[in-house]
Rosetta silent file (secondary structure, phi, psi, omega in degrees, C-alpha in Angstrom):
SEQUENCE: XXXXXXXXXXXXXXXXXXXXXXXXXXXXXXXXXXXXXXXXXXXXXXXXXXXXXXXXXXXXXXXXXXXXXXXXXXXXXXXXXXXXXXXXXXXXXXXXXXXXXXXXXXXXXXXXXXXXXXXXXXXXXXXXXXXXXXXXXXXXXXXXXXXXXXXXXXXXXXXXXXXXXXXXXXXXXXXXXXXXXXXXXXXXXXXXXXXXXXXXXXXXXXXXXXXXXXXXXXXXXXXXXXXXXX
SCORE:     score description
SCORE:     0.000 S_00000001
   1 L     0.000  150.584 -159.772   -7.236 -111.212  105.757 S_00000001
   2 L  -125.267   27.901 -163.805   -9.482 -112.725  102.825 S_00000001
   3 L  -110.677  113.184  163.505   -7.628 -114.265  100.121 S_00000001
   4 L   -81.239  173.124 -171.021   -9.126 -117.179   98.816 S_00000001
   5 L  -122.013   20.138 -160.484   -7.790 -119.912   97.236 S_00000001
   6 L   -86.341  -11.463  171.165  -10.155 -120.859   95.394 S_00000001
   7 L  -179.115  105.008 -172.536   -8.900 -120.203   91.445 S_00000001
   8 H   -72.774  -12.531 -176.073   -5.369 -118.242   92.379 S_00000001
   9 H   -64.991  -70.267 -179.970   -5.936 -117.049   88.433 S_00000001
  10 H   -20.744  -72.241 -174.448   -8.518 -114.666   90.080 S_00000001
  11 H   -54.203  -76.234  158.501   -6.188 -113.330   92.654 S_00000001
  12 H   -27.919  -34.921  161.201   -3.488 -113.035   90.721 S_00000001
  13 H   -82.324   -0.979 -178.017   -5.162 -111.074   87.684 S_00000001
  14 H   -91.452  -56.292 -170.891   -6.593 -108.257   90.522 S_00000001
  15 H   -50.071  -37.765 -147.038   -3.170 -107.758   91.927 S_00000001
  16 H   -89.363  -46.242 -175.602   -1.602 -107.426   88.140 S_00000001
  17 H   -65.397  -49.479 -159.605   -4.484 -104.947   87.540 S_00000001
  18 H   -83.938  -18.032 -171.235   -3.993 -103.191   90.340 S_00000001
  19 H   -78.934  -22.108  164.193   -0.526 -102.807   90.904 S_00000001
  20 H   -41.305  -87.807 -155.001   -1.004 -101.714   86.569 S_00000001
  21 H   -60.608  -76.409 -151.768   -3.065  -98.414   87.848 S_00000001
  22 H   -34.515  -44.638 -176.988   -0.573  -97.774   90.872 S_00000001
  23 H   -85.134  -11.770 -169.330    2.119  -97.616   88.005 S_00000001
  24 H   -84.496  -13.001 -129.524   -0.215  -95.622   85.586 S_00000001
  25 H  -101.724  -38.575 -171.000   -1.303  -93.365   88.303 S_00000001
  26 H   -75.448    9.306 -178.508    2.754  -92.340   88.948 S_00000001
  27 H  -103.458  -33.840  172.851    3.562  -92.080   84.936 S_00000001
  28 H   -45.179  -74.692 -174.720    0.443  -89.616   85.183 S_00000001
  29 H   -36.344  -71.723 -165.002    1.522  -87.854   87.867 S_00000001
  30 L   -83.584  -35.286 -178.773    5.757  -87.234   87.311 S_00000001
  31 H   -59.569  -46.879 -163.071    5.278  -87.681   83.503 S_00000001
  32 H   -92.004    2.827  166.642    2.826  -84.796   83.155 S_00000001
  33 H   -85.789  -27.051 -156.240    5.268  -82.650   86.024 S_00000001
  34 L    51.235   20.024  149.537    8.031  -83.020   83.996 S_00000001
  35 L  -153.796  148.047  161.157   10.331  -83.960   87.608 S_00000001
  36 L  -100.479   14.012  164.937   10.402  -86.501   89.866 S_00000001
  37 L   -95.915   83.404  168.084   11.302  -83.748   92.299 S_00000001
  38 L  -151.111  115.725 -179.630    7.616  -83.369   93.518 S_00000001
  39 H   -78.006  -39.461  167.767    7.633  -84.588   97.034 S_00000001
  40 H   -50.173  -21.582  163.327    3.935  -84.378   97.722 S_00000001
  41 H   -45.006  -74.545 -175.683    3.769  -87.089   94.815 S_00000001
  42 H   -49.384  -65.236  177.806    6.022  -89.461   96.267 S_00000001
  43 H   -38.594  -76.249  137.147    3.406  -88.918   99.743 S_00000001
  44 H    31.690 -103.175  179.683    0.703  -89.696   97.362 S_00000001
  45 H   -29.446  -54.892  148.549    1.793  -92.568   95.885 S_00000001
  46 H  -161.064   95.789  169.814    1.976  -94.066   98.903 S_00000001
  47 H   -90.596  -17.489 -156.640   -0.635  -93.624  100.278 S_00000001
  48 H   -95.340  -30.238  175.874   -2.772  -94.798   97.379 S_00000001
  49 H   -68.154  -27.624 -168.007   -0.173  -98.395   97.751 S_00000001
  50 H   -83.958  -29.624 -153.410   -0.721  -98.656  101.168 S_00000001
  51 H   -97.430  -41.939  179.062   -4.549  -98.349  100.582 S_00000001
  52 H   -70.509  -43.004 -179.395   -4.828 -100.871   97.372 S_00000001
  53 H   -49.657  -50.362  164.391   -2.381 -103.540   99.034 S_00000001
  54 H   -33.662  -73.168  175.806   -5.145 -103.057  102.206 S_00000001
  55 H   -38.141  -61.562 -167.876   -7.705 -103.791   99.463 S_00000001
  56 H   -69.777  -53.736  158.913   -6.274 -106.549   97.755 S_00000001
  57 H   -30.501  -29.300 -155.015   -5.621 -108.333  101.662 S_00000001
  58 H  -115.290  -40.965 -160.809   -9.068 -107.768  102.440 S_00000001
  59 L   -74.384  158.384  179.929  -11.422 -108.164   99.657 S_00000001
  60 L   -76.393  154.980 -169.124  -13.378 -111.592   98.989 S_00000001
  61 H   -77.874  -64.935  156.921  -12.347 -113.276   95.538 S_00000001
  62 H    13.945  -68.815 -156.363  -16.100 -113.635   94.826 S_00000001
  63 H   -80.246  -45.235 -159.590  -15.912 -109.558   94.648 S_00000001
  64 H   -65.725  -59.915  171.257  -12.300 -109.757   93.190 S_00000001
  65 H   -70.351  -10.931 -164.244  -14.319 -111.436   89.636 S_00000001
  66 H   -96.580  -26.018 -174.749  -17.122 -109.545   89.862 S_00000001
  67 H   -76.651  -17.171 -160.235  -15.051 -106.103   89.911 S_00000001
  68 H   -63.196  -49.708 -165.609  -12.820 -107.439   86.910 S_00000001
  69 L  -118.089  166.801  173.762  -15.315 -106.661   84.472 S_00000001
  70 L   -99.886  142.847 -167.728  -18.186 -104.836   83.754 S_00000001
  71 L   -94.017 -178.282 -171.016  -21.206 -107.426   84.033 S_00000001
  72 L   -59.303 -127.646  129.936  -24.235 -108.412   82.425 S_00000001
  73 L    42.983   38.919  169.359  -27.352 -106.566   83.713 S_00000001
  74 E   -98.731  135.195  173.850  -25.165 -103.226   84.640 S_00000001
  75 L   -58.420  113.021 -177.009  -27.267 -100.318   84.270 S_00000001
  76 H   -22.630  -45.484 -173.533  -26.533  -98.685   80.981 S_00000001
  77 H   -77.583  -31.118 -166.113  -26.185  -94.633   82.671 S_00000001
  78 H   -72.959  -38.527  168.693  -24.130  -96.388   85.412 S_00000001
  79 H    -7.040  -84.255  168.263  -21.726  -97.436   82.567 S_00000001
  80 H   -74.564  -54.128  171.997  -20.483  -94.294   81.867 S_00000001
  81 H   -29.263  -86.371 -147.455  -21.171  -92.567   85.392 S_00000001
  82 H   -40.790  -60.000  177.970  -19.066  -95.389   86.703 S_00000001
  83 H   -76.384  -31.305  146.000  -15.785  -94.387   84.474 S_00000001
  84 H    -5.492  -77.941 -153.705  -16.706  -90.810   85.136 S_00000001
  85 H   -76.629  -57.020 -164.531  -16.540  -91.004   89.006 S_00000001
  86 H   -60.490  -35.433 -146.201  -14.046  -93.919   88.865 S_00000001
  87 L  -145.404  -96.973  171.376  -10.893  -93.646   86.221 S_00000001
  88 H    -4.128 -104.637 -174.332  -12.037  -90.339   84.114 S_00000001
  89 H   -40.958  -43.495  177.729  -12.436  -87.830   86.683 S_00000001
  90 H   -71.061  -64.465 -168.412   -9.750  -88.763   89.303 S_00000001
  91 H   -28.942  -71.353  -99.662   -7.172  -89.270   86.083 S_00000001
  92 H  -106.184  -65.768 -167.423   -8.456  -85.345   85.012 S_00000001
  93 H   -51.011  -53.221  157.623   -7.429  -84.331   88.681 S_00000001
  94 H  -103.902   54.912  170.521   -4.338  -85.294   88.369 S_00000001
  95 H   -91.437  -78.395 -176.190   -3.340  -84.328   85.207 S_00000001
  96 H   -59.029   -3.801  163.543   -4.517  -80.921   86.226 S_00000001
  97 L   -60.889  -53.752 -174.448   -2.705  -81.365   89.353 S_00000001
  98 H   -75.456  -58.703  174.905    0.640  -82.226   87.616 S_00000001
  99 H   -50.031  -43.775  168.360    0.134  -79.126   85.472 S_00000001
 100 H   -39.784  -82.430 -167.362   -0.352  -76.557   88.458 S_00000001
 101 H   -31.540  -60.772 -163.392    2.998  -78.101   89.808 S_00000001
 102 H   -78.896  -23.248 -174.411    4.875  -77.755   86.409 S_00000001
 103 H  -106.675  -12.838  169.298    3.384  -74.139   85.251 S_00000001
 104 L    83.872   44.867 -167.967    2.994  -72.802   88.942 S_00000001
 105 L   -87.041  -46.532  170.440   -0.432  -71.412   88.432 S_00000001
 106 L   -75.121  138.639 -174.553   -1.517  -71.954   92.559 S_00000001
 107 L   -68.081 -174.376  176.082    0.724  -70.596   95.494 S_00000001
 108 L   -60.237  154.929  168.771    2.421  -72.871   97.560 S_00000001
 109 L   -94.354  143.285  142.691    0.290  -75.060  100.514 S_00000001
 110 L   -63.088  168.758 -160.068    1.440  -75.119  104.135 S_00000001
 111 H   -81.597  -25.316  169.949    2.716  -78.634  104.960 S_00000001
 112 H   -18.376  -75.822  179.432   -0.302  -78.535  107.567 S_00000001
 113 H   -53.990  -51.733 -141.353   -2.926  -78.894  104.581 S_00000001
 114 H   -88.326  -24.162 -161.326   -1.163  -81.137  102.220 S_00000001
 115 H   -79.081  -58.804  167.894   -0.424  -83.583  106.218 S_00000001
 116 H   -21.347  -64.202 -171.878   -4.491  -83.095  106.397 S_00000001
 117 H   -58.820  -43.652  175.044   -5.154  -83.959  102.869 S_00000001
 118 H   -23.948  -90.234  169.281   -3.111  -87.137  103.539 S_00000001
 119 H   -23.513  -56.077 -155.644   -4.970  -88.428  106.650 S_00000001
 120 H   -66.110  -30.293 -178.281   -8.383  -87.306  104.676 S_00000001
 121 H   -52.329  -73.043  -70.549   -6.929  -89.717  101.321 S_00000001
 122 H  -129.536  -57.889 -147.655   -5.896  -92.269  103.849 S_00000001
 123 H  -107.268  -28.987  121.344   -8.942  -92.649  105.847 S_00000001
 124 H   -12.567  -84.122 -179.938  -11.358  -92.010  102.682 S_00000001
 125 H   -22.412  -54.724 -158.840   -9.500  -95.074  101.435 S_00000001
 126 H   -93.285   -6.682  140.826   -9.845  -97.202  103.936 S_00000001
 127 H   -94.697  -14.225  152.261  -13.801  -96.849  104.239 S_00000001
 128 H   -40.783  -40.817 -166.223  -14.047  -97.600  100.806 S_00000001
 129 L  -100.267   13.579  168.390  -12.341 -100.779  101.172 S_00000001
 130 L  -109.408   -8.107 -169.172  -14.263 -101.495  104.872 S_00000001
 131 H  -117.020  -63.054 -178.897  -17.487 -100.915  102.566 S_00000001
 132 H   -24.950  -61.963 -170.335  -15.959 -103.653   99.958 S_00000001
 133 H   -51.336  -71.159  172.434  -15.028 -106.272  103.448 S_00000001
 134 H   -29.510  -61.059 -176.025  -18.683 -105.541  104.250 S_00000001
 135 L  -133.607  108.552 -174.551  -20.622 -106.250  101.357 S_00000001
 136 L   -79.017   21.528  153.965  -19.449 -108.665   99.336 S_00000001
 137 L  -145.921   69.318  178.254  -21.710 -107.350   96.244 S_00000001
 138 L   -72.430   68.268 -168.018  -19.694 -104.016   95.787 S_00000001
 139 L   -81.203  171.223 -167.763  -20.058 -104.565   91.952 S_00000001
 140 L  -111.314   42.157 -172.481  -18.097 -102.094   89.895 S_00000001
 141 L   137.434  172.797 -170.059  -21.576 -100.679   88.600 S_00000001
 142 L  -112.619  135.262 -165.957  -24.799 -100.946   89.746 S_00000001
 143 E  -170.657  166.216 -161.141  -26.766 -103.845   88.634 S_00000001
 144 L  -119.371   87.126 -173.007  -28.973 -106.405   90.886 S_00000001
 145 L   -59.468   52.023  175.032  -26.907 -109.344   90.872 S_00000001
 146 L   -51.757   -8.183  172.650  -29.654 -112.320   90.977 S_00000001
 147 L  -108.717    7.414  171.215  -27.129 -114.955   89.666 S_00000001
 148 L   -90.452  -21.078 -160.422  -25.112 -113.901   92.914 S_00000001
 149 L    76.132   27.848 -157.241  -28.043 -114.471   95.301 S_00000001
 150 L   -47.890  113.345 -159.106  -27.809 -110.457   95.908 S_00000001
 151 L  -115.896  170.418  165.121  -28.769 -109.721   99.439 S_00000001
 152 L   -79.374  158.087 -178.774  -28.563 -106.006  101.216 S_00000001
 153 L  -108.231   91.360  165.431  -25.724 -105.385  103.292 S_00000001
 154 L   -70.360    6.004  169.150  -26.188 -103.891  106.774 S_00000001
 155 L   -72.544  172.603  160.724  -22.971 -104.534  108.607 S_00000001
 156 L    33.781 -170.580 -178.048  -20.109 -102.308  109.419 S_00000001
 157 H    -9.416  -69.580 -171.332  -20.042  -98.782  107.747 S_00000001
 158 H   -49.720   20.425 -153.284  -23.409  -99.427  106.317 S_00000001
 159 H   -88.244  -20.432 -140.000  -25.106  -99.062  110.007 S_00000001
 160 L  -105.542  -37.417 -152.716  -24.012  -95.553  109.387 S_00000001
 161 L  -125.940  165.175  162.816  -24.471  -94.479  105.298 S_00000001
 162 L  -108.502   -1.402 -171.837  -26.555  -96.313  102.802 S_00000001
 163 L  -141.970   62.436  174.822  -23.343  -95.927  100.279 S_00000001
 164 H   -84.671    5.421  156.711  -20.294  -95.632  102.283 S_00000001
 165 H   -84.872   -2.155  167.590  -17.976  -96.517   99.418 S_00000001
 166 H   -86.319  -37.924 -160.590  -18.843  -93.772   97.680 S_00000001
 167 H   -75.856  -35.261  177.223  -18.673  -91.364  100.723 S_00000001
 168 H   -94.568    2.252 -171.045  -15.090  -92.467  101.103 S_00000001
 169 H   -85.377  -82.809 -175.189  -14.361  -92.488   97.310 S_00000001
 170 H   -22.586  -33.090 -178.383  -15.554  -88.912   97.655 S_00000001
 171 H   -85.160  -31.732 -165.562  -13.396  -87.791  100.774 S_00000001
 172 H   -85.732  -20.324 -156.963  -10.130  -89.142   99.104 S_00000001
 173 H   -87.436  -27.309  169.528  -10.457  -87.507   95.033 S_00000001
 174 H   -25.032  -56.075 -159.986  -11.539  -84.037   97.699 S_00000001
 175 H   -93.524  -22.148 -179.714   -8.559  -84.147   99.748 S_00000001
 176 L   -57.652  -12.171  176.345   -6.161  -85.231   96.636 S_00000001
 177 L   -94.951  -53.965  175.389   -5.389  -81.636   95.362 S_00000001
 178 L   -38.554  -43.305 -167.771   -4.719  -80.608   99.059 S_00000001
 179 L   -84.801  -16.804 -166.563   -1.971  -83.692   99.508 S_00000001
 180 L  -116.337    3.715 -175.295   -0.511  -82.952   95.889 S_00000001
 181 L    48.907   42.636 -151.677   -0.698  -78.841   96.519 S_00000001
 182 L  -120.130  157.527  154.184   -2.341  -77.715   93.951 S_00000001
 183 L  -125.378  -49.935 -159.703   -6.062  -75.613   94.175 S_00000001
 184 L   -62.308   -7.122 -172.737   -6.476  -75.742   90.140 S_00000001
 185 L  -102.863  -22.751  165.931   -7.190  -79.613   90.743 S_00000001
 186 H   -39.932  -34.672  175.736  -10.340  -78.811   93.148 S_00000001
 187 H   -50.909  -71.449  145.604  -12.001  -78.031   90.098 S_00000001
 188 H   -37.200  -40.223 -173.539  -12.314  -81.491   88.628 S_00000001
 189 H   -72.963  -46.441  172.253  -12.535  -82.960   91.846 S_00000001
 190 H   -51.115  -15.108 -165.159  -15.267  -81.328   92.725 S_00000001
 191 H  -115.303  -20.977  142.570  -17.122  -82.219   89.860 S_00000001
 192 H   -50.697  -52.876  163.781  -16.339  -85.901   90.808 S_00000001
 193 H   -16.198  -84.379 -172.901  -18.227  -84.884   94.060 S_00000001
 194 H   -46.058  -56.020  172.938  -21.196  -84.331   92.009 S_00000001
 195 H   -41.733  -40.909  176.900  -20.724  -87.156   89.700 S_00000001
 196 H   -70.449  -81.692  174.496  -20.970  -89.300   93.385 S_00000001
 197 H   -26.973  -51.640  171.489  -24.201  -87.526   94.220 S_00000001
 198 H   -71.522  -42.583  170.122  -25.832  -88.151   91.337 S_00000001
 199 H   -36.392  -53.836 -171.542  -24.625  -91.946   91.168 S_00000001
 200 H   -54.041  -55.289  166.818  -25.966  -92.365   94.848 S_00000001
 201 H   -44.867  -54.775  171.934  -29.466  -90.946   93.969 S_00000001
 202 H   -50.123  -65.647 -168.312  -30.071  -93.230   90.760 S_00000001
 203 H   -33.295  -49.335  152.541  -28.505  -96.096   92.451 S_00000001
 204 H   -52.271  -43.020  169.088  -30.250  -95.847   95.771 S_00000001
 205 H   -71.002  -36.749  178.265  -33.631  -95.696   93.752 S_00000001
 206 H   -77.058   10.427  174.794  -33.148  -98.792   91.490 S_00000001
 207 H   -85.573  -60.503  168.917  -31.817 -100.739   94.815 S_00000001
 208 H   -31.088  -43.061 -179.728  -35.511  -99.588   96.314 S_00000001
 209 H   -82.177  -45.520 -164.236  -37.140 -100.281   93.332 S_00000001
 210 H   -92.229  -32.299  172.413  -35.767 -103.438   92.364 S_00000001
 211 L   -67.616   89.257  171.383  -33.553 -105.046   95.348 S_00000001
 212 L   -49.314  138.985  155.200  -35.819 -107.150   98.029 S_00000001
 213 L    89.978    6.195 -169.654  -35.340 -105.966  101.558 S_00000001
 214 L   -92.230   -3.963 -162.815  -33.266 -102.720  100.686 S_00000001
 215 L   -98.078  -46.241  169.048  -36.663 -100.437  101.156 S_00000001
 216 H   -40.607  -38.574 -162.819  -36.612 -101.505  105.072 S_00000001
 217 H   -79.440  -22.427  160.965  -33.316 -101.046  105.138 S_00000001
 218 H   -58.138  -59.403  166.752  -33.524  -97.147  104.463 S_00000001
 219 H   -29.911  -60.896 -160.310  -35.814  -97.250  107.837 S_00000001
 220 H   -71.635  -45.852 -175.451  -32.657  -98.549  109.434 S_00000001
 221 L  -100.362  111.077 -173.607  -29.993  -96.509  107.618 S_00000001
 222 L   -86.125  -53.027 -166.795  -31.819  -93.135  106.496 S_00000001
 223 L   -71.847  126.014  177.158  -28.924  -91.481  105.169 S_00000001
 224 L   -78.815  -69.026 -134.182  -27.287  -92.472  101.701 S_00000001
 225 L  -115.925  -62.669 -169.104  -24.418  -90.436  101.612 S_00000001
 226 L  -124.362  118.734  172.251  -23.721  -88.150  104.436 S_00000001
 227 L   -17.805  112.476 -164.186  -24.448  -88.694  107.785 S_00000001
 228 L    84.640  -19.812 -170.980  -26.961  -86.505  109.030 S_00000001
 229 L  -127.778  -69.939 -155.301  -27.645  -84.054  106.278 S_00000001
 230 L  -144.898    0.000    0.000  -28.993  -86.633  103.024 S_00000001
């Protein structure tokens, strides 16, 4: 556990934020179902509580200010990408998620898939937020944080990925139509996928071009996003 103590104003606005989306994400969800008789929801929900409280335990306050906003130097395309990948696209899923449910456009899942999709949310989560613990300049866009001291991070997950918070971003918005039982929400999600590929490509070049010590560090870690293939 991380929680500094160093200006509790910090800590305190991250929780307020976050526990904010947690409530926006279930007025999305049941509001745009029309019932709170969606069980796969309720599983959902929390899962996504269990994974932000995790978050909020773990991450450094440092990271906690730096995520509040978006900061000075953030690359302009990353801007937009960023609410894209981040807010945008995942909202879009389930929206189109909640609609499936209420007009019944996709058959039913077995519970099999939607127990799958779970785990896959679950465990997605929880290397995002093991990629956070790790590198404490997980900015909330990509930008070369020089009034941070910005160094590369090679610990933990990154031994394995050069981006494993995306790669776990990526596994949970995947597996979220599977856990909520829906196929019309793959559509969007998938095109979050993509939105993650292309971040990871720009991103990965300006850390190479611009980041000391991050061009070595591709010798050590080859792969950005998935293990073995790119």
């Amino acid at each position: 556990m991380n929680l500094s103590v160093q200006n509790p104003k910090i800590t305190i606005m991250y929780w307020v934020k976050t526990l904010v989306s947690f409530l926006i994400i279930g007025v999305i969800l049941f509001g745009t179902a029309g019932t709170l008789k969606w069980s796969m929801a309720w599983v959902y929900l929390g899962i996504v509580l269990l994974i932000k409280i995790h978050n909020m335990l773990t991450i450094d306050q440092d990271l906690m200010e730096e995520r509040s906003n978006v900061q000075e130097g953030s690359k302009k395309w990353d801007i937009y990408l960023a609410a894209f990948v981040a807010v945008w696209g995942p909202i879009i899923t389930m929206i189109v998620a909640a609609l499936d449910i209420r007009f019944g456009w996709s058959r039913t899942m077995p519970l099999i898939i939607n127990s799958v999709g779970a785990m896959c949310v679950l465990l997605g989560g929880l290397i995002v937020n093991r990629a956070m613990a790790a590198n404490s300049f997980f900015s909330s866009t990509v930008r070369i944080q020089s009034d941070r001291s910005h160094q590369v991070a090679t610990q933990g997950p990154y031994k394995f990925v050069r981006h494993p918070g995306y790669l776990g971003a990526i596994l949970s918005i995947i597996m979220t139509p599977l856990v909520l039982g829906t196929l019309a929400a793959l559509l969007p999600a998938v095109l979050v996928l993509i939105g993650y590929i292309i971040r990871t490509a720009l991103e990965d070049r300006v850390l190479q071009e611009e980041l000391e010590g991050y061009s070595d560090f591709t010798q050590q870690t080859k792969y950005r996003l998935f293990p073995g293939i790119w």
